[in-house]
VMD Tcl script that draws the C-alpha trace (Angstrom):
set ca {
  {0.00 0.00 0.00}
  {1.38 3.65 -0.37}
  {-0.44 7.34 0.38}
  {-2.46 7.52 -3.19}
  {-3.87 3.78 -2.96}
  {-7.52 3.97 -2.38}
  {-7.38 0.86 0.03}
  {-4.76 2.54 2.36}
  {-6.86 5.64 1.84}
  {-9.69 3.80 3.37}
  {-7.26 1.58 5.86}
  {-6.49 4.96 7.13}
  {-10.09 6.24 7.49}
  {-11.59 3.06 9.33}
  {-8.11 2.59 11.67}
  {-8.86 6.90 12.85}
  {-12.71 6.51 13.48}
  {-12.74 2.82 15.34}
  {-13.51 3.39 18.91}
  {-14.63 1.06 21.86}
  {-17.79 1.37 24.05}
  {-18.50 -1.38 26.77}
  {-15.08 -3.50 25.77}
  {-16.82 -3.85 21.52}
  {-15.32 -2.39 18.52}
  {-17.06 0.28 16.76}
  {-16.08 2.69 13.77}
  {-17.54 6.26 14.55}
  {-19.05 6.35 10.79}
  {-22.32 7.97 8.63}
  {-24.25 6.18 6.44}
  {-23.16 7.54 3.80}
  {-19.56 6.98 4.69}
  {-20.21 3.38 5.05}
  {-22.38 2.88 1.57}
  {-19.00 4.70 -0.11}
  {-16.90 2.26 1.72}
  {-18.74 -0.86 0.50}
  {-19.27 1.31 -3.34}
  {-15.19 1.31 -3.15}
  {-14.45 -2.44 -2.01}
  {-17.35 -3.22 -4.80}
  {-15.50 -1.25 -7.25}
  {-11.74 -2.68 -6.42}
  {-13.19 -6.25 -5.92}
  {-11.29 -5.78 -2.18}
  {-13.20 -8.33 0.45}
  {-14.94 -6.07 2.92}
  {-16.35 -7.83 5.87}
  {-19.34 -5.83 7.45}
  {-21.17 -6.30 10.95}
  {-23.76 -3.84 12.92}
  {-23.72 -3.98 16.25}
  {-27.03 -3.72 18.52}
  {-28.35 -3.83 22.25}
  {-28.61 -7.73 22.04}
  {-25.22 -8.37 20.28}
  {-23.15 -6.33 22.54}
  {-24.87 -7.87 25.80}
  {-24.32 -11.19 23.96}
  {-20.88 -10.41 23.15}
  {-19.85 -10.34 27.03}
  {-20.57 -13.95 27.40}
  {-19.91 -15.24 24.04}
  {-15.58 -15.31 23.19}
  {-16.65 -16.63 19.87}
  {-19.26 -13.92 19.12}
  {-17.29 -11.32 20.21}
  {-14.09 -12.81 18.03}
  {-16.62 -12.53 14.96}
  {-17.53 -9.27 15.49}
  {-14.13 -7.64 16.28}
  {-12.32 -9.38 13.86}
  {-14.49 -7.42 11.15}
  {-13.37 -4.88 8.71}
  {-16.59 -1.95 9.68}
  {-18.81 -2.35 12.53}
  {-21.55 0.18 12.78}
  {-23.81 0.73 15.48}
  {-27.05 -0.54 14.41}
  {-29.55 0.20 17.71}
  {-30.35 3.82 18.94}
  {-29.68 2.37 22.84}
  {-26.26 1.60 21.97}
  {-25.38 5.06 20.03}
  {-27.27 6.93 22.94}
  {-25.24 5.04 25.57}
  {-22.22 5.22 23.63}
  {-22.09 9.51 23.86}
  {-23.57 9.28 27.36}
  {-19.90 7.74 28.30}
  {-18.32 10.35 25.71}
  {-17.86 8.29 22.83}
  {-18.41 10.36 19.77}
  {-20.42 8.42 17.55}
  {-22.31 10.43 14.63}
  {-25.33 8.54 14.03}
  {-27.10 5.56 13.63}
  {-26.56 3.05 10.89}
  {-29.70 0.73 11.07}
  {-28.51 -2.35 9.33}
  {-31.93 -2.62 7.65}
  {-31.31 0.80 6.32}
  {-27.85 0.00 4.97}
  {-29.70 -2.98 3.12}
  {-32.16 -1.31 1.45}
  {-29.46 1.91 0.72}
  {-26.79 -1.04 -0.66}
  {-30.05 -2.55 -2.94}
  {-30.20 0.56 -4.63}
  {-26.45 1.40 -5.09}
  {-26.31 -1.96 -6.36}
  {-29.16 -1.32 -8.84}
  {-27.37 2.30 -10.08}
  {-24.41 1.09 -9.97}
  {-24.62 -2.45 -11.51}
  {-23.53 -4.63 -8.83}
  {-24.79 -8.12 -8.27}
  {-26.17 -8.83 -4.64}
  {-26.65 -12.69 -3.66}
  {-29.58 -12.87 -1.04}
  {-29.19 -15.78 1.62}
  {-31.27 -16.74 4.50}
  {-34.84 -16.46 5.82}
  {-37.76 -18.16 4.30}
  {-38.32 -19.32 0.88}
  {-41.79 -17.49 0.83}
  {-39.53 -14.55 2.26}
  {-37.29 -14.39 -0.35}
  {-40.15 -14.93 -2.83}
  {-41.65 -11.41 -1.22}
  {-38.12 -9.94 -1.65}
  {-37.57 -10.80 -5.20}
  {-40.94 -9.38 -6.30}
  {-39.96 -6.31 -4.62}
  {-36.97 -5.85 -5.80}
  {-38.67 -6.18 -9.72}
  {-41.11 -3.00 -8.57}
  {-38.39 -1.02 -6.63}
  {-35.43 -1.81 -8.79}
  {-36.41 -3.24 -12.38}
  {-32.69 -3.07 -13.61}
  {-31.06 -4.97 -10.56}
  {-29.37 -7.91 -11.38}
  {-29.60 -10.17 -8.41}
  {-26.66 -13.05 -8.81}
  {-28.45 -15.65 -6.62}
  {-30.78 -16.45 -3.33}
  {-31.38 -19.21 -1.11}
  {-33.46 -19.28 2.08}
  {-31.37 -20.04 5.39}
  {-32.81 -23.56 6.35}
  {-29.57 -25.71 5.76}
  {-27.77 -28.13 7.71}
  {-23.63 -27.54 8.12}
  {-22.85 -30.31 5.59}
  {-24.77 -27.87 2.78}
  {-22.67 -25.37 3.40}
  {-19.74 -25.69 1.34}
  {-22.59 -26.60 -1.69}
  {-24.11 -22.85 -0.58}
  {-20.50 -21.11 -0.67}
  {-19.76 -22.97 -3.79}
  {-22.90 -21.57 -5.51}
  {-22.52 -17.95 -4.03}
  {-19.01 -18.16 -5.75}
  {-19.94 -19.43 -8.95}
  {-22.82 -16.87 -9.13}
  {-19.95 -13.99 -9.56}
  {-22.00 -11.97 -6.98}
  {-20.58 -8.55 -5.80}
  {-21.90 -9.09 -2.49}
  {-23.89 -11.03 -0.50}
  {-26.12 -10.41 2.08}
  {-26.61 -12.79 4.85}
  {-30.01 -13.01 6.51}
  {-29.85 -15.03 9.55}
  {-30.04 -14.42 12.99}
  {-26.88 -14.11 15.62}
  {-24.61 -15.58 16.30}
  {-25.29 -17.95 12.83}
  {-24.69 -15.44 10.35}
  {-21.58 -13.75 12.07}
  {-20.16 -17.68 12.60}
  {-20.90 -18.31 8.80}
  {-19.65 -15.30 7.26}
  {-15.80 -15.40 9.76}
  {-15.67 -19.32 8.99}
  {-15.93 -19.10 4.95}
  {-14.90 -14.93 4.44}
  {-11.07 -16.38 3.18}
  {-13.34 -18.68 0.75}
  {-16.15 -16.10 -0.68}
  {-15.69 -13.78 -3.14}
  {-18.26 -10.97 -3.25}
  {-16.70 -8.35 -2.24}
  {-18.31 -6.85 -0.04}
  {-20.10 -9.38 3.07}
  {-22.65 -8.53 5.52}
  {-25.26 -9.86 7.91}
  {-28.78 -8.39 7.65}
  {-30.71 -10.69 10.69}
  {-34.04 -9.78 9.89}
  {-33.89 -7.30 7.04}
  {-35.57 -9.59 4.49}
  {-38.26 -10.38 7.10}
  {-38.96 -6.00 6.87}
  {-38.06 -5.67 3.56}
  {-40.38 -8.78 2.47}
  {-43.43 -7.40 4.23}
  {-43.75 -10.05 7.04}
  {-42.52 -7.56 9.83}
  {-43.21 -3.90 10.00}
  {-40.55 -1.58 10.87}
  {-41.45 1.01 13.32}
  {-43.06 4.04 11.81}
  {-39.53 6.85 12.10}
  {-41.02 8.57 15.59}
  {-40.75 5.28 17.40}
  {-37.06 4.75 16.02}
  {-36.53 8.16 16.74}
  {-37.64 7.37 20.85}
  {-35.76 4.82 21.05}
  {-38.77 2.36 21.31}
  {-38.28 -0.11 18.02}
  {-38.05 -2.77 19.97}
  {-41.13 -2.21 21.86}
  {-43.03 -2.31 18.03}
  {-40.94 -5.46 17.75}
  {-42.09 -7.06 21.25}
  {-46.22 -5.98 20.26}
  {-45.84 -7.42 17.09}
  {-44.61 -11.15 18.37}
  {-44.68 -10.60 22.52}
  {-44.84 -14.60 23.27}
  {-41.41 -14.77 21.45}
  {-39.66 -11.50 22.13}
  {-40.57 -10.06 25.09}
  {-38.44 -12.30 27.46}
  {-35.27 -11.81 25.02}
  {-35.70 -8.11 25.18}
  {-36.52 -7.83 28.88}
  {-33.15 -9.80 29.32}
  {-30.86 -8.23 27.46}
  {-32.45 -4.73 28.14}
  {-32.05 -5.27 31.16}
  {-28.28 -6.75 31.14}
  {-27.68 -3.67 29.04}
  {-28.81 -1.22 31.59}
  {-26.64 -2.76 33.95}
  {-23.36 -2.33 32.33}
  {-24.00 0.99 31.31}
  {-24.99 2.13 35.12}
  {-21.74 -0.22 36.07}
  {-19.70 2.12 33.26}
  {-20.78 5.69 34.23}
  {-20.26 4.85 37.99}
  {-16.87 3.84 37.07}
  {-16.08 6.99 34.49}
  {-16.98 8.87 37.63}
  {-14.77 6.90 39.89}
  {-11.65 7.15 37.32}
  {-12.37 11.09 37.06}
  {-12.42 11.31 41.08}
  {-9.21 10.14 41.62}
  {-8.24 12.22 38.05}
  {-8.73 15.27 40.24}
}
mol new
graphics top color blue
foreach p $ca { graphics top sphere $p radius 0.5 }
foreach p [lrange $ca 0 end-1] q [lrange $ca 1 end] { graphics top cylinder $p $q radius 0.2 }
display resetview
């Protein structure tokens, strides 16, 4: 690499705006930094290896070596729930906004489309992915989409599936399955692919299909998205939320005592 290379260029960029809130990784970046950052790896066919990080995942991570190996081990990591980006700049770390992973989905869809990128779609259901196909023809009638295949395999498929996503000469590929099964599959095959660009999406096909609604912007903007979530399927969610909601407000009252303490003895 030297000064005028576009990958040191960007190298640069990620190493000066990665910080660390509650012991994960995170790069202090817009969206529209990151969709230029995944436009460039696209572009100079460079793997790019993209995560989001959210409430759940970074409670998860505390417990979890191998989660949290996934997720710092990644090239961008943006914060992907409004709880962590408002807890994050309660304990002074200056993060600029929040990049919804759903959001960067539907943004990457379209630069895709414009740009003539190939996305390969895997995970959810096959009725999901049916929903997300025919929306793609309305929303996007140029996009060329390389491949797609619904999540339900067992481990022994999976060097068929990264065969396939190979051989579809997809730009990148978007990985809808939940945590920690999409982080696991995307670090244990990432030397292997080659789209370019890699992400996980968890339940963006689920919103962008039509089986979930997304919160109407006011309740993002509250900070209550996953209180739409919990009304929409309470028998399944609201135990998982209450937990790690929970576990979450914990370390963050544990962190701001201690910020206090260290500036105490400071003076």
């Amino acid at each position: 690499m030297n000064a005028h290379d576009p990958a040191w260029t960007q190298h640069r960029l990620l190493a000066s705006r990665r910080r660390e809130f509650l012991g994960a990784p995170i790069h202090a970046l817009t969206m529209v930094e990151t969709l230029a950052i995944a436009d460039e790896a696209m572009t100079l066919r460079r793997p790019l290896h993209h995560v989001v990080v959210n409430v759940a995942k970074l409670v998860n991570m505390r417990n979890n070596t191998e989660l949290r190996d996934d997720v710092a081990t990644a090239d961008v990591i943006n914060v992907d729930g409004i709880g962590v980006l408002w807890g994050a700049r309660l304990c002074g770390v200056a993060l600029p906004e929040r990049v919804a992973g759903v959001d960067i989905m539907v943004n990457l869809l379209s630069l895709c489309a414009n740009r003539g990128f190939r996305p390969f779609l895997l995970g959810a259901e096959q009725s999901v992915l049916d929903a997300v196909k025919m929306r793609l023809v309305r929303d996007h009638p140029g996009l060329v989409v390389a491949g797609m295949r619904n999540g339900y395999f067992k481990p022994e498929d999976e060097a068929g599936i990264v065969e396939a996503i190979n051989a579809s000469g997809a730009d990148c590929l978007l990985v809808a399955m939940p945590t920690p099964s999409k982080e696991r599959f995307l670090k244990r095959y990432r030397d292997e692919l080659t789209p370019s660009f890699v992400m996980g999406v968890g339940g963006s096909f689920d919103v962008y299909g039509g089986k979930v609604a997304r919160a109407p912007k006011l309740v993002q903007a509250a900070g209550l998205e996953w209180l739409f979530r919990v009304a929409q399927e309470p028998r399944r969610l609201w135990r998982r939320y209450y937990d790690t909601n929970t576990a979450y407000a914990a370390l963050l009252c544990r962190e701001l005592w201690g910020r206090r303490g260290r500036r105490k003895v400071d003076l």
